[in-house]
C-alpha positions in Angstrom: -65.1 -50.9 -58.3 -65.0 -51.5 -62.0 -64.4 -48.8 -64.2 -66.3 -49.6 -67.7 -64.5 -48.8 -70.9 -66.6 -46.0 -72.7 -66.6 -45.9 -76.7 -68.6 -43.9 -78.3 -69.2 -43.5 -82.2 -69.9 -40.3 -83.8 -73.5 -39.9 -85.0 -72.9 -36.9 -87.0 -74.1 -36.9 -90.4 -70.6 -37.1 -92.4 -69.4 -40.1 -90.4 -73.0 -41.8 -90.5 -72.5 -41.5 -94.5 -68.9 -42.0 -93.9 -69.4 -45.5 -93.0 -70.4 -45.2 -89.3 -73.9 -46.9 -89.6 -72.4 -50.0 -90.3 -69.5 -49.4 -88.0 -72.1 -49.3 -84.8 -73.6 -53.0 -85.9 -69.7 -54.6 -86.2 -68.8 -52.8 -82.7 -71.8 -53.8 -81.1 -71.1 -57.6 -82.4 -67.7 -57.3 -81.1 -68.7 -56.1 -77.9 -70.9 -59.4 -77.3 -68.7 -62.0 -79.2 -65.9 -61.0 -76.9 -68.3 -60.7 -73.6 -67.7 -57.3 -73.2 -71.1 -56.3 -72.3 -70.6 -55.5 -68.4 -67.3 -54.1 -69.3 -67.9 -51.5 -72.3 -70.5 -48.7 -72.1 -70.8 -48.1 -76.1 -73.2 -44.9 -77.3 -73.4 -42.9 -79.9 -72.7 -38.7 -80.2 -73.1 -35.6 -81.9 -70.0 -34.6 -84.0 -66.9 -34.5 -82.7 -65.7 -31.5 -85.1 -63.2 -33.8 -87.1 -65.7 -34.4 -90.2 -63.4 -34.4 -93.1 -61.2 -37.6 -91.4 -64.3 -39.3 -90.3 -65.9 -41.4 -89.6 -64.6 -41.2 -85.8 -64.6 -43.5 -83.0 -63.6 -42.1 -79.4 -62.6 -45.0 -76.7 -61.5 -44.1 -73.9 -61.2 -40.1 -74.8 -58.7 -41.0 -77.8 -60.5 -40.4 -80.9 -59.5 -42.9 -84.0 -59.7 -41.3 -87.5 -60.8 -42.5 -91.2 -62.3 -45.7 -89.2 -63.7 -48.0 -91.5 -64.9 -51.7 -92.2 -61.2 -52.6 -92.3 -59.9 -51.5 -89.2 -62.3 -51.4 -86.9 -61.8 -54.7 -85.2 -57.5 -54.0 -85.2 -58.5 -50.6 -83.5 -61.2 -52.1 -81.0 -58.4 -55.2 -80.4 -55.5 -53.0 -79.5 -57.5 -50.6 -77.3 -59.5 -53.1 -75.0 -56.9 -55.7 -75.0 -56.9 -55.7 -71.3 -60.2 -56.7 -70.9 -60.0 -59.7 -72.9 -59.0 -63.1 -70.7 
């Protein structure tokens, strides 16, 4: 059975202003340039309480601080490595 790779970006309104609206648009490219469709389940959430180091990205249950246009695709590389062939 495959186990999909969950990510999910907070929604809450410091990260959205934080950056996190255009975070969800890069993610959600990455996810189909890399084919990752069938093996990443990517929503969004509520806050996840850590609003003054937003905007935050949890994958896999590890939540990734102060995310931002500029580390986004390291963070996103590093953490679904496996999946890419």
């Amino acid at each position: 059975m495959n186990h999909r790779r969950e990510i999910i970006i907070c929604l809450g309104s410091s990260c959205f202003a934080r950056g996190n609206k255009s975070l969800l648009k890069i993610i959600q490219r990455y996810i189909t340039t890399h084919g990752l469709g069938d093996k990443v389940f990517f929503k969004g959430d509520h806050c996840f309480g850590d609003c003054s180091i937003g905007p935050n990205v949890k994958i896999d249950g590890k939540i990734y601080n102060q995310v931002s246009e500029e580390n986004i695709h390291q963070i996103l590389a590093e953490a679904l490595q496996d999946l890419k062939k």
